[in-house]
C-alpha positions in Angstrom: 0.0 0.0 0.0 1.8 3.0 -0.9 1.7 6.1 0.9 -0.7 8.1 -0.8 -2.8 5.6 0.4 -2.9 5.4 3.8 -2.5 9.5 3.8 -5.8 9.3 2.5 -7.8 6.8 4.5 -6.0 9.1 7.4 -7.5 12.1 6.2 -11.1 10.3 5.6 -11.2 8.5 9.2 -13.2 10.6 11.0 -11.9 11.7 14.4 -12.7 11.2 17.6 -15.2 13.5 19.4 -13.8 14.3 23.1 -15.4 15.6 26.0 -14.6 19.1 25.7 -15.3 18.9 21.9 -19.1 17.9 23.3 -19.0 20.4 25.7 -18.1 23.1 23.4 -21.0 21.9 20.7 -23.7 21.9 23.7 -22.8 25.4 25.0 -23.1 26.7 21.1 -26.6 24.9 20.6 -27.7 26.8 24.0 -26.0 30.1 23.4 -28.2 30.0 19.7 -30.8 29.1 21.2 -31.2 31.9 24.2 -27.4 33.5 24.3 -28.8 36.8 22.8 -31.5 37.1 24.8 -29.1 37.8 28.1 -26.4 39.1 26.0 -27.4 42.6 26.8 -28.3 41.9 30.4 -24.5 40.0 30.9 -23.3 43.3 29.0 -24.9 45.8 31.5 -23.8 43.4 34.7 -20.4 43.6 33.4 -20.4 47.1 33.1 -21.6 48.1 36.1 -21.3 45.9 38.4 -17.8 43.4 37.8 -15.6 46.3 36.3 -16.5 48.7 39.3 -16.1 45.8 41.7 -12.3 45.2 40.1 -11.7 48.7 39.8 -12.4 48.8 43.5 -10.2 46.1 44.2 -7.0 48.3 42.2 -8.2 51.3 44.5 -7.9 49.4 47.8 -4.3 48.7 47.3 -3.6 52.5 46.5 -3.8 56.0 47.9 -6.4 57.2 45.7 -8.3 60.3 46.8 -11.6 61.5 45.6 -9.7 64.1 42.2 -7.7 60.7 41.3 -4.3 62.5 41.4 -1.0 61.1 42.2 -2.1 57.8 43.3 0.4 55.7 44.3 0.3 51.3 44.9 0.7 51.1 48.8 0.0 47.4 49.0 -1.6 46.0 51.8 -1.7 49.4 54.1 -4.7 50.4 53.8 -5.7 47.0 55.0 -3.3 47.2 58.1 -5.1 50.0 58.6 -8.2 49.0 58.9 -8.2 46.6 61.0 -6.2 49.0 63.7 -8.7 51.5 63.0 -10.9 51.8 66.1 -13.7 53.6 64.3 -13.6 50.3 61.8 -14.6 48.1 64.9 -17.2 50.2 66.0 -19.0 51.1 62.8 -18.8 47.0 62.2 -19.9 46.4 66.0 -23.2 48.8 65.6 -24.0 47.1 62.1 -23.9 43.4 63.6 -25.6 44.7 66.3 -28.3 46.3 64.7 -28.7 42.8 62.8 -28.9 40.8 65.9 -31.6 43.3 66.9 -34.1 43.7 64.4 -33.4 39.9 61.9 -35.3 37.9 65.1 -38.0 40.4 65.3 -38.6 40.5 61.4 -39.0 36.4 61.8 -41.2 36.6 65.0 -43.5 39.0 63.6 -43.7 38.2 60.0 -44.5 34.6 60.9 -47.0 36.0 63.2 -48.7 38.4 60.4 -48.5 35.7 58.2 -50.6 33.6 60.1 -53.0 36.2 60.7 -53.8 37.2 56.8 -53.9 33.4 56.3 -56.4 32.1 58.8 -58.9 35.4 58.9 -62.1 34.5 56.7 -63.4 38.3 55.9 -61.3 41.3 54.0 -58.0 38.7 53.5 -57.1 41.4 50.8 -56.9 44.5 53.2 -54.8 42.4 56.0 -52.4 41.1 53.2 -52.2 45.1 51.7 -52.2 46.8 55.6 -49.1 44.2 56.1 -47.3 44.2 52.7 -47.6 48.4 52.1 -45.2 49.7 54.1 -42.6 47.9 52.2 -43.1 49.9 49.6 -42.5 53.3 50.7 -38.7 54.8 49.6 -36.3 54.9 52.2 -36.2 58.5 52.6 -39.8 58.7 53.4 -39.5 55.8 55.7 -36.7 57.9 57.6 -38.7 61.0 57.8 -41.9 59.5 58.8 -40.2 57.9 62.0 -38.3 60.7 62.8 -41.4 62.9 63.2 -43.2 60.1 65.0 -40.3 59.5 67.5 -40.3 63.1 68.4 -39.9 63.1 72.4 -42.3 66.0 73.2 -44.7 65.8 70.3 -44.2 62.4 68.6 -47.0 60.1 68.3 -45.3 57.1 69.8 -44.3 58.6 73.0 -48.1 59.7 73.0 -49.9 56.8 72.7 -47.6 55.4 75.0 -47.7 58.2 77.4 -43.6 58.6 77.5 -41.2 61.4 77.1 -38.1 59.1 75.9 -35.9 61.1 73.6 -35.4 58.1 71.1 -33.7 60.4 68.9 -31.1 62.0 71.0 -30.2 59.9 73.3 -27.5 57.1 73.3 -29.0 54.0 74.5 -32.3 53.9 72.3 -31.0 55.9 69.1 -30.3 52.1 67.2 -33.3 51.2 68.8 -35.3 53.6 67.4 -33.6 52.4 63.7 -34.2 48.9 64.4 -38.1 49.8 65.0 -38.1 51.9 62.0 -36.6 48.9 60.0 -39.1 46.3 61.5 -42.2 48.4 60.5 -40.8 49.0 56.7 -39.1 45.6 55.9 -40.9 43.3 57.6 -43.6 43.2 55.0 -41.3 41.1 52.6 -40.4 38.6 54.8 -44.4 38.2 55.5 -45.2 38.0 51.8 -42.8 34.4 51.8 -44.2 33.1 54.8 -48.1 34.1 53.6 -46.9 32.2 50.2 -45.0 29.3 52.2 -48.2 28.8 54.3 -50.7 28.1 51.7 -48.3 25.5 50.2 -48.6 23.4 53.2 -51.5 20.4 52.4 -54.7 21.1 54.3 -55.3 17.3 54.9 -52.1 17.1 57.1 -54.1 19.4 59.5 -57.6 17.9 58.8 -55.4 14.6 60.2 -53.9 16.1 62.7 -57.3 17.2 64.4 -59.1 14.0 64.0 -56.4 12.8 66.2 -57.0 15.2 68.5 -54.2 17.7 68.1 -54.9 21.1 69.5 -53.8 24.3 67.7 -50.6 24.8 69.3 -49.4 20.8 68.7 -50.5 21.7 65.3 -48.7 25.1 64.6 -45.6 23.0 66.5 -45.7 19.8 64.4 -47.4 20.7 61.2 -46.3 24.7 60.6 -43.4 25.2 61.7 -41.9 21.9 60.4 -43.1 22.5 57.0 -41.5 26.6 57.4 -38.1 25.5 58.1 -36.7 26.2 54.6 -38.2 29.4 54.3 -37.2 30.6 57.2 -33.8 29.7 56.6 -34.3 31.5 53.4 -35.6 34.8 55.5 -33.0 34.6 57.8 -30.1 34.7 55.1 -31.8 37.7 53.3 -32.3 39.7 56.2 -28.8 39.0 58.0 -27.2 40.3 54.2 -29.6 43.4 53.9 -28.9 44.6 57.8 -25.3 44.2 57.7 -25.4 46.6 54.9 -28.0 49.2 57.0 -27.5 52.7 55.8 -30.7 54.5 54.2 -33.2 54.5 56.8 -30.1 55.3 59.8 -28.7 57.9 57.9 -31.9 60.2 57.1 -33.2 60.0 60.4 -30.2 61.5 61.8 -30.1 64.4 59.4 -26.7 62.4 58.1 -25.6 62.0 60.3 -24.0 59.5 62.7 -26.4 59.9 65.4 -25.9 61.0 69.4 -22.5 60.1 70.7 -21.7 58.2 67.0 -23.7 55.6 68.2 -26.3 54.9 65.0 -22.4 55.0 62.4 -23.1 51.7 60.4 -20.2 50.2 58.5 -21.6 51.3 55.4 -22.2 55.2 56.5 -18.2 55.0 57.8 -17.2 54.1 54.3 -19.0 56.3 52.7 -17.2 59.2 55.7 -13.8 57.8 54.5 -14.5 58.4 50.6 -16.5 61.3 50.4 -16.1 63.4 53.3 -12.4 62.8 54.2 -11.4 61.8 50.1 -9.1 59.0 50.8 -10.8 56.5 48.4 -8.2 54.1 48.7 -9.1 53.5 52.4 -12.9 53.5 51.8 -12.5 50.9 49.0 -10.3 48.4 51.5 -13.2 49.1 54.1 -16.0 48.1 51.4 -13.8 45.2 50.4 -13.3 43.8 54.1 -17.8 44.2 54.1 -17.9 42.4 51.2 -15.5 39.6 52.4 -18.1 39.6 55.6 -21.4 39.0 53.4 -19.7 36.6 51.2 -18.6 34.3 54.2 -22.4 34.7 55.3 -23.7 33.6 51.9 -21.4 31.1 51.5 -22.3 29.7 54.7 -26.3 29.9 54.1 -25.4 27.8 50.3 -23.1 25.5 52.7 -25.7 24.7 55.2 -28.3 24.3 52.3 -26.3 21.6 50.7 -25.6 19.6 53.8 -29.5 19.6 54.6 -30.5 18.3 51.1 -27.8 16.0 51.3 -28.6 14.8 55.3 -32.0 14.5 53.6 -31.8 11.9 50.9 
């Protein structure tokens, strides 16, 4: 057989598909079929959200300032700094304490309103709207609306309450008075998932229950609350990530401020301080970079514990 020959059948033997020749085939088919239709959305999220995100990651290793003039690569210093900055710690310290504060109330309560718009048998649309509307309302009104009804002399709270307590001014209730701000506005999402969570629970488990003579409370305890557990892990991972990152509602009822004695500064107003009030960008960027390490462990951990529970499961 002369060469010519075999060259030939070589050229006409068709090859061998691999793996990643598969792969690559499969992710064409699917990027023809519905690649355009997020192309512009994957453009956009590129734009503005993963290039500012890696150009704040350049600027935390430098001594940018707010004009972008003679920046210079200092390394890890800002990042040194940080964590010897005493302001850091507290700003971080009134933001996870804030969270500790107002992410068990949002569960207690909008399990509790949940329960309410679900088992009352006239006007289930008002309850469900009365509950739901504050979460609505823009920050900024959210802020001003509590900051006139926390007024110590003619507030409405202290009124109805028959108290004097100067929530605004004084030390020891001013986070208080955010966290009860925050509860009223937010608490109406976390209600929405547990109204939608409750109807999906079958009726007959219930009907059962009581023809074997379970009272209400054996019921909510085996039936309910059993059947909540994965949204409530769900709540509780949402609303630990939104109050570490507390800033609208804290920072408009304190006229901007950082509240009596500092004591309302949330990690996200003290970066903000560092950037725009005090120009050193740099800095600001290493503090947003070290919150953003924080939230990412956090949702790490909820996706961790997620896994391990389907897993534990089958």
């Amino acid at each position: 057989m002369s060469s010519t020959t075999v060259a030939t059948g070589a050229a006409l033997r068709p090859r061998t598909t691999t793996a990643t020749d598969s792969a690559r085939v499969r992710w064409g088919r699917r990027f023809q079929h519905g690649g355009w239709f997020v192309a512009p959305f994957l453009l956009l999220y590129a734009l503005f959200v993963v290039l500012p995100v890696v150009r704040g990651l350049y600027l935390s290793f430098t001594d940018a300032n707010i004009s972008g003039d003679h920046t210079r690569f200092v390394g890890l210093a800002n990042y040194r700094e940080a964590l010897h900055d005493p302001l850091v710690w507290d700003a971080l310290w009134h933001s996870v304490r804030f969270t500790l504060e107002v992410v068990p109330c949002i569960v207690v309560v909008a399990l509790l309103m949940a329960l309410i718009a679900h088992h009352v048998t006239h006007l289930k649309w008002l309850w469900r709207l009365c509950f739901f509307a504050p979460f609505l309302l823009p920050s900024a009104v959210v802020g001003n609306l509590w900051k006139w009804l926390l007024q110590p002399t003619n507030g409405m709270i202290n009124h109805l309450l028959g108290l004097s307590t100067p929530w605004l001014t004084q030390k020891s209730t001013a986070l208080l008075a955010v966290v009860i701000a925050t509860l009223w506005w937010t608490v109406g999402f976390s209600f929405l998932l547990y109204l939608a969570a409750l109807q999906n629970i079958p009726q007959h488990l219930y009907e059962a229950a009581e023809l074997d003579g379970a009272n209400a409370f054996q019921r909510m305890l085996h039936i309910t609350v059993p059947n909540l557990r994965a949204i409530t892990g769900l709540v509780l991972a949402l609303q630990v990530l939104a109050s570490l990152q507390v800033f609208d509602q804290a920072v408009v009822m304190y006229d901007f401020g950082p509240g009596p004695e500092e004591s309302t500064r949330t990690f996200v107003q003290y970066t903000l301080e560092q950037g725009f009030t005090s120009y050193r960008v740099g800095y600001a960027s290493a503090i947003s970079f070290v919150l953003f390490v924080i939230v990412a462990t956090v949702a790490l951990a909820r996706m961790w514990l997620l896994r391990h529970r389907e897993e534990t499961a089958r």
